[in-house]
N, C-alpha and C positions, 0 to 999 in steps of 0.2 A: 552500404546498408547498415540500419544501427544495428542490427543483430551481431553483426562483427565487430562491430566498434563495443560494442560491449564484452565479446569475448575476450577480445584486447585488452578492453580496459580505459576509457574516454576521461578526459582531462578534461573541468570546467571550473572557473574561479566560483567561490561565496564572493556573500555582498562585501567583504572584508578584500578581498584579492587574493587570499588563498585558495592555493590548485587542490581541488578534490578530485579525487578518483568514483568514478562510478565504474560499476562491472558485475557482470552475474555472479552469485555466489558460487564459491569453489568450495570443493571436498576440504581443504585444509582450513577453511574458515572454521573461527572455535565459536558452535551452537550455544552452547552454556551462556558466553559473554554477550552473544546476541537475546537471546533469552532474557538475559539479565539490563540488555539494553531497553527490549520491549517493553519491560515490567517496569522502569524510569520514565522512557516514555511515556508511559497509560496508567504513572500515579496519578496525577491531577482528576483522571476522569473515576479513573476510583476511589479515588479521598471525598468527590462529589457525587458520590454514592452509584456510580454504573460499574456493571462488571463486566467490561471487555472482556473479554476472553485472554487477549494480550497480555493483562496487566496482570494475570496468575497462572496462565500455563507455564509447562514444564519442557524442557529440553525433547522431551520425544516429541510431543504435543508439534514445537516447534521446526522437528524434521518433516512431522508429516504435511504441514501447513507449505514449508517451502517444497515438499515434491507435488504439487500440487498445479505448479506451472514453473515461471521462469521468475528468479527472483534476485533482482539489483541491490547490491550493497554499494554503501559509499565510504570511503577511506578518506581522512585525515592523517596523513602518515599510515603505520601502517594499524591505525585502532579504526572499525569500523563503528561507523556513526550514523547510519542513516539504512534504513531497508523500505520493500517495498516487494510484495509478491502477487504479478499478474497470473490468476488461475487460467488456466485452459478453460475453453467453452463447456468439455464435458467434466470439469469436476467442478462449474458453476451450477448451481441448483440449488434448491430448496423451497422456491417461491415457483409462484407461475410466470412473473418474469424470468424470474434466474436460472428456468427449466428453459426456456426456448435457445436451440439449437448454435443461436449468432451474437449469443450474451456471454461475454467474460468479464470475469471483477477484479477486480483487488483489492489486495487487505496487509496485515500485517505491516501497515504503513505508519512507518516511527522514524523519530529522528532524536537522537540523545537530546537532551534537554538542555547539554551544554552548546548546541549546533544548532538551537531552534534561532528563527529568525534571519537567518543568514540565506534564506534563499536555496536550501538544499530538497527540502522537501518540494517547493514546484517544480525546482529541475526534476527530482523523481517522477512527477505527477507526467510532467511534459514525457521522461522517455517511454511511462508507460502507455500515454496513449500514443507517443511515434509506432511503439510496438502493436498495438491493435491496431492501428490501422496498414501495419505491417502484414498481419496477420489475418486483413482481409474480414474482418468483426465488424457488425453492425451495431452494436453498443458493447459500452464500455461501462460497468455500474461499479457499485459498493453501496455498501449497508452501512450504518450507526445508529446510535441512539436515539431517537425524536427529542431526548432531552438535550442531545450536543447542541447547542441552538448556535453553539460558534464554528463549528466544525460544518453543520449544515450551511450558515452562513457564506463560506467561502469555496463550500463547494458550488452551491447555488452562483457563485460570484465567479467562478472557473465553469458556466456553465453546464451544471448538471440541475436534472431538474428531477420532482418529487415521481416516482413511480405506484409503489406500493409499500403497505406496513409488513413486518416479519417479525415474530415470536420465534428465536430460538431457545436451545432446552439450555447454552449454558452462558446465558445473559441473567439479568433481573431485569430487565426494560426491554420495550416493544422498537423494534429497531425499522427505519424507513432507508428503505433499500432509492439510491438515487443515479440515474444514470442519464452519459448523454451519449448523442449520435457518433459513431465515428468517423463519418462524413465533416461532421463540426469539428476535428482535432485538428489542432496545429500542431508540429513537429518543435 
């Protein structure tokens, strides 16, 4: 079951053939330098004028987001580089999709900027929908910008498809929530 494999701690190469660790965050992971990683991550998207939320929250900000559901780090030695946090069904909401009972999301999906392209982030993508469909969920969403048109791009291209628009209060942009079946996930 992944859920163990990730308590463990799962070993998979980058496109490079270095061994990454993936694994749920633990208590002694340091919030700050993930923090600090998000806000690297989600510069580009706020130099082009969107205001993830990622790319300026704070360390508390950041605890509450990850108690929120279950959330995988990935290791490079022992510097984590890559995150990713699947919410629970009840702390998804705010839409009238992301109100219905069998809809969980995630967010907080980054990967340092030095690890981008290496194939780290679809492994993320992959153990999180292993997990919803672990987890017995009938879709799997997330929200961005209408303006990420690259970001929508390859979600669309990983299968997810347009649902509905959202207005949150601490964006600048009207964000399109996109989700797919998790009938359609592969492991």
């Amino acid at each position: 079951m992944l859920e163990q494999d990730l308590r463990n701690g799962l070993q998979s190469p980058d496109r490079t053939g270095r061994q990454i660790l993936y694994r749920y965050l633990s208590p002694g992971d340091d919030l700050e330098a993930i923090t600090a990683m998000l806000h690297e991550a989600y510069a580009p998207l706020a130099e082009a004028g969107m205001r993830f939320f990622a790319s300026h929250q704070d360390k508390s900000a950041t605890q509450r987001r990850v108690s929120r559901g279950e959330t995988i780090v990935t290791l490079d030695g022992d510097r984590i580089v890559g995150i990713v946090t699947l919410a629970e069904a009840a702390a998804t909401c705010g839409t009238p999709f992301y109100d219905l009972p069998d809809v969980a999301s995630f967010g907080q999906f980054a990967v340092r900027t030095s690890h981008q392209g290496l194939g780290i982030g679809t492994r993320l993508l992959g153990l999180v929908e292993a997990r919803a469909s672990e987890k017995g969920l009938r879709e799997l969403a997330l929200d961005t910008s209408e303006r990420a048109t690259e970001l929508i791009a390859m979600y669309r291209a990983k299968g997810f498809r347009f649902i509905e628009y959202a207005q949150w209060k601490d964006t600048n942009y009207r964000s399109v929530i996109l989700a797919k079946r998790v009938s359609q996930l592969t492991a």
